[in-house]
N, C-alpha and C positions, 0 to 999 in steps of 0.2 A: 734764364728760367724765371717763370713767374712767381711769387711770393706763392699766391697757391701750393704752388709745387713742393717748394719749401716746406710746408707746414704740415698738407693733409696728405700728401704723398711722399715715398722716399724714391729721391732722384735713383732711376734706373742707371748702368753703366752704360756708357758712354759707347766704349768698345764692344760693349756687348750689343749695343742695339744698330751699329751699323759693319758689324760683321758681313753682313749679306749687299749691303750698299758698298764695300768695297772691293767686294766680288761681282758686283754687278753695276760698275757705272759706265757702262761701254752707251752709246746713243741708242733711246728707243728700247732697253733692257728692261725688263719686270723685277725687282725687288721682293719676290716672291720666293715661295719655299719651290724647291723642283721635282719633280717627279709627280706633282699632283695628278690623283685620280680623279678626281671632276675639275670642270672648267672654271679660269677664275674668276672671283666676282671684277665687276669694275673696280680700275687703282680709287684710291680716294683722292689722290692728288698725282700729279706728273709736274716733275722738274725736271727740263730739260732734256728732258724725252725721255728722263727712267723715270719706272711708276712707281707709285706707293702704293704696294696692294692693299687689298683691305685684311686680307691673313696677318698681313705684317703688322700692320695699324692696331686690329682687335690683342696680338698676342703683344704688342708693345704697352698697353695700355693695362690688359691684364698684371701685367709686370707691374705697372705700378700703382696698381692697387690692393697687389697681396692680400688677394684675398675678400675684398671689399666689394659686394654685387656692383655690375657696369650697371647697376636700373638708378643706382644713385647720382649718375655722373649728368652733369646738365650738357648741354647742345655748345652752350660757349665755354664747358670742360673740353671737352673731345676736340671743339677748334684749338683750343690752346696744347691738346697732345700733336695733334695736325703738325701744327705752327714747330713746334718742338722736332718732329720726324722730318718734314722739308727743313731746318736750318740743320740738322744732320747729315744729312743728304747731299746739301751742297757743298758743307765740308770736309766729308768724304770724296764728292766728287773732286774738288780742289784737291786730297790729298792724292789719288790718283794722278791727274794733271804734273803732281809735282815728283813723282817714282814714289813715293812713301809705300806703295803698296807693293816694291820691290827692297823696300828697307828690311834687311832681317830681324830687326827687334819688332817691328808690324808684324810682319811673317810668323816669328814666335810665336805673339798673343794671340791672332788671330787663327792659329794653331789650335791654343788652348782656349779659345772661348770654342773652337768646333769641338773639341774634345770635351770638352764642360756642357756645351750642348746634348749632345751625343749622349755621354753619360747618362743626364738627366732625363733625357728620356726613355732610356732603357731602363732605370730603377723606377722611375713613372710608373711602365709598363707593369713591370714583375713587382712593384706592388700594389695591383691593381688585381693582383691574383690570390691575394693573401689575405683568407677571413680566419681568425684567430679561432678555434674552436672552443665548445665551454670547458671540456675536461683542459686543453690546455691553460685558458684563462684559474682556472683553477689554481694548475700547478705552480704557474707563475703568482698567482696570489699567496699562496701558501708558502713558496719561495721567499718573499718580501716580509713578510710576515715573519719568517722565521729570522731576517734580516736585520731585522728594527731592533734600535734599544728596546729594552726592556725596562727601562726606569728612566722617570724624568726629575729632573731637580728644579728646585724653586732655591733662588740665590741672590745674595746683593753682592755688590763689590763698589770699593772706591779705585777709580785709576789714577794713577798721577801718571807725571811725561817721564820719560826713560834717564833723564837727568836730576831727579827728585828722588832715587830713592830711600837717599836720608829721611826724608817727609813723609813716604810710604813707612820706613821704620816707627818714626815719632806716633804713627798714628794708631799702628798695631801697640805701642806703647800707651797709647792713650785708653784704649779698645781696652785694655790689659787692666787698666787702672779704673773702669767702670764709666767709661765714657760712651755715650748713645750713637751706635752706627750710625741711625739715620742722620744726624746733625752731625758727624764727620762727612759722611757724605758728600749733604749739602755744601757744605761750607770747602772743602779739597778736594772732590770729583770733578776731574775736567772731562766727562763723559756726558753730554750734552743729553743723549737719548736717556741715564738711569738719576742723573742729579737732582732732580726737580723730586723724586719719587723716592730719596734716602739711599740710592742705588740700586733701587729692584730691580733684576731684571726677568722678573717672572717663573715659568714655567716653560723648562728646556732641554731635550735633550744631549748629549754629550759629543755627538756630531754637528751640532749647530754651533760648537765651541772650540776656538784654536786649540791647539793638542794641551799645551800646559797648561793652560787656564780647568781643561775640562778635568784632566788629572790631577788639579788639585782640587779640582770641588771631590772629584770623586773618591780623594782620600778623609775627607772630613765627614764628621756626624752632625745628625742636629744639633747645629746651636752651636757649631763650632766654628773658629775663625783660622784662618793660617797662620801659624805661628809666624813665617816669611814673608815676606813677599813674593808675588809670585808674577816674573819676566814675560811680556809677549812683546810682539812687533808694536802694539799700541801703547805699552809703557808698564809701570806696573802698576798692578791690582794687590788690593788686599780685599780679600773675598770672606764672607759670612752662607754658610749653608741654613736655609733655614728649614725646608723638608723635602720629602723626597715620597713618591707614588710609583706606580704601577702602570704602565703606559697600557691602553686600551686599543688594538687595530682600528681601522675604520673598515666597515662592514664590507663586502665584497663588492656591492652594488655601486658603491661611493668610488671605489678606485677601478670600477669596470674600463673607462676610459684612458686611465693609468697603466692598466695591465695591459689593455689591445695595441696601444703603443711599444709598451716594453716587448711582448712578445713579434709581435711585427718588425720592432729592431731586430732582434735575436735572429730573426731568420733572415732577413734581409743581409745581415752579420754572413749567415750560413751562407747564404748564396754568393757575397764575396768572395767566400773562401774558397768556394770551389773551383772560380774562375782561376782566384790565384793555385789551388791544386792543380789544376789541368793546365796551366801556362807556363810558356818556358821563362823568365825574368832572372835578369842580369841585372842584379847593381853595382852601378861603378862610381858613384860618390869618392 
């Protein structure tokens, strides 16, 4: 794979892109989708008598652009996807040659990428059907809204490493004795992102914070500091509150795009569930 490839693309699966090339390496085969209603264009390439349609070539190259208009791609891009789909191709062919495509761990996957295909294009479909309405974007708005903190906090803290907490004591010791947060901070925060800045860490709400860290800010007043220290995965903190506001939404228009997604989940959500309602399913784990 080219360095290109590497960089401005993410390499596509492997198994997923000659799915159809192992289903179709019989001499003189099209590598194409089946059932097509119109006739197909010319292969872009033929190895060894199977073709590379251009269906397969255009939806492989899709793939690895996620998203990216194909008007950007130059002429010696699309050779080098070429180039990519024929060394595919012959390794699939080769694995044929060899029974792999009678191997049952092949057969599995190749199972499941039809089944992943498949899938994918029937949620494609049915959400190609779904325009969020404004009373619903509404309610979903109003939902979210009603979800959110309500109060942000502005905070410093010093961490030490989870083997320090003598050093976390000594310091709330120090704190206690009229000594300047920020230049404890400085000098004993191994918190790369708050040290430089006395341990600010700004304006935050209580979700954007590991559970204990957020529970004890949220036991303290202005201007107060924890009497403990206080334990996370990251070591301990001794934390300082220094105020606390009134979080404001952001206007409806601003998370329009945030709601048409949430609600297009939600139903898309609904639509699973019905399939799973009306299906009979056994698990046997």
């Amino acid at each position: 794979m080219s360095q290109f490839f590497s960089t401005r693309w993410a390499p596509a699966s492997i198994v997923a892109a000659i799915v159809l090339s192992l289903t179709a390496c019989g001499k003189g085969q099209q590598a194409a989708a089946p059932g097509a209603d119109k006739p197909a264009s010319p292969p872009v390439a033929v190895v060894d008598g199977t073709s590379i349609s251009r269906e397969a070539f255009d939806d492989y190259l899709k793939g690895l652009l996620r998203g990216k208009p194909a008007t950007d791609v130059t002429a010696e891009e699309k050779n080098q996807v070429l180039d990519q789909m024929i060394s595919m191709q012959l390794i699939a062919t080769q694995a044929v040659k060899e029974g792999l495509d009678k191997d049952a761990d092949v057969v599995n996957r190749l199972d499941l990428v039809r089944t992943q295909v498949l899938a994918d294009a029937a949620a494609q479909k049915y959400l190609k059907t779904i325009t969020p309405t404004d009373p619903e974007l509404h309610t979903e708005y109003d939902s979210q809204v009603a979800a959110m903190d309500k109060t942000e906090y502005h905070a410093r803290h010093i961490l030490v490493a989870s083997k320090d907490k003598a050093l976390a004591d000594q310091i709330i010791k120090k704190l206690k004795g009229g000594a300047k947060f920020d230049d404890l901070a400085k000098a004993d925060s191994i918190d790369p992102g708050s040290k430089a800045s006395g341990g600010d860490l700004g304006w935050f709400t209580l979700a954007h914070m590991v559970k204990p860290f957020g529970d004890a800010v949220k036991s303290l007043k202005k201007g107060e500091i924890t009497p403990e220290p206080v334990e996370t995965q990251y070591g301990w903190h001794v934390v300082k509150l220094e105020d606390t506001r009134e979080t404001v939404p952001p206007p409806f228009d601003q998370m329009k795009t945030q709601l048409t997604n949430a609600v297009v989940q939600k139903k898309f959500q609904a639509y699973i569930d019905g399939l799973k309602k009306n299906a009979k399913i056994e698990k046997k784990l």
